[in-house]
C-alpha positions as CSV (number, residue, x, y, z in Angstrom):
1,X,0.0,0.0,0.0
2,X,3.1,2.5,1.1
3,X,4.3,1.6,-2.5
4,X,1.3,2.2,-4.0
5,X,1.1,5.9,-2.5
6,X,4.6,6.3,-3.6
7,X,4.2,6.0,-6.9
8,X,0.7,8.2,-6.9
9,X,2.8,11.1,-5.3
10,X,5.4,10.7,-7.8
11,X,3.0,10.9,-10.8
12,X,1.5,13.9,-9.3
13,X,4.6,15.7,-8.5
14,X,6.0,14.7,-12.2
15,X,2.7,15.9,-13.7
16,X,2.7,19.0,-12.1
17,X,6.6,19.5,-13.2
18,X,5.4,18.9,-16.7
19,X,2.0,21.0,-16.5
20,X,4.8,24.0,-15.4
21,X,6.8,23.5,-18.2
22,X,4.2,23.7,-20.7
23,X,3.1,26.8,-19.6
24,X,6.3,28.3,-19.0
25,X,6.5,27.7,-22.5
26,X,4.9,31.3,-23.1
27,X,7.3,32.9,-21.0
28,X,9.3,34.1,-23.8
29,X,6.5,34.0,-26.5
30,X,5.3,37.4,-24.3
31,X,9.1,38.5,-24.2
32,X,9.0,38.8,-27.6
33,X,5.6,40.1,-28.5
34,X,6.5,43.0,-25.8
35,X,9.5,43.5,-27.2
36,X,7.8,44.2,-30.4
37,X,8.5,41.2,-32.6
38,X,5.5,38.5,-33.9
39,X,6.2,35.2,-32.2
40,X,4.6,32.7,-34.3
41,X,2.0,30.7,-32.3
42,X,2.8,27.4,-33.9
43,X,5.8,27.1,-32.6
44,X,4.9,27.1,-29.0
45,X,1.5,25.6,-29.2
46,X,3.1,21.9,-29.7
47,X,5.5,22.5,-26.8
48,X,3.1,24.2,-24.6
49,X,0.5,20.7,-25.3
50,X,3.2,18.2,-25.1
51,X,3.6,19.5,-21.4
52,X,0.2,20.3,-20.3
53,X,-1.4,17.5,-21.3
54,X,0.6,14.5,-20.2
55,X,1.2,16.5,-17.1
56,X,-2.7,16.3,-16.3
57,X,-3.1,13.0,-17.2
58,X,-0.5,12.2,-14.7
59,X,-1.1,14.4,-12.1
60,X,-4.5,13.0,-11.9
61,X,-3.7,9.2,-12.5
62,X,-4.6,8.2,-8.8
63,X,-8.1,9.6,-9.6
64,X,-8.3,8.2,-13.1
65,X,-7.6,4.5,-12.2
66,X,-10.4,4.2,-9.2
67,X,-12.7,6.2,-12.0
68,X,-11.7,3.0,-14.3
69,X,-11.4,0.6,-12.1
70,X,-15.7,0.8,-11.7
């Protein structure tokens, strides 16, 4: 059971590290649209995804598998 617990707050803490990176993807997107310049949005959209969305999906596994598991 401690394992089991283990491995939930690792997900969680590993989504969450991914969920930040995703949206500190934007970070310099709004650098460089206040410095001025026209970032193009489809280069950050895939990184920003790639991020959030496995980072939910893990930060919310505990949750996920007792939804499933019914």
């Amino acid at each position: 059971m401690e394992t089991q617990r283990r491995a939930t707050a690792r997900s969680r803490r590993i989504g969450r590290i991914l969920i930040l990176a995703g949206v500190s993807v934007w970070i310099p997107y709004f650098a460089l649209e206040f410095a001025g310049k026209s970032p193009e949005v489809a280069y950050f959209l895939p990184a920003h995804l790639s991020g959030v969305i496995p980072g939910a999906i893990l930060s919310r596994w505990g949750q996920l598998k007792r939804l499933f598991k019914r």
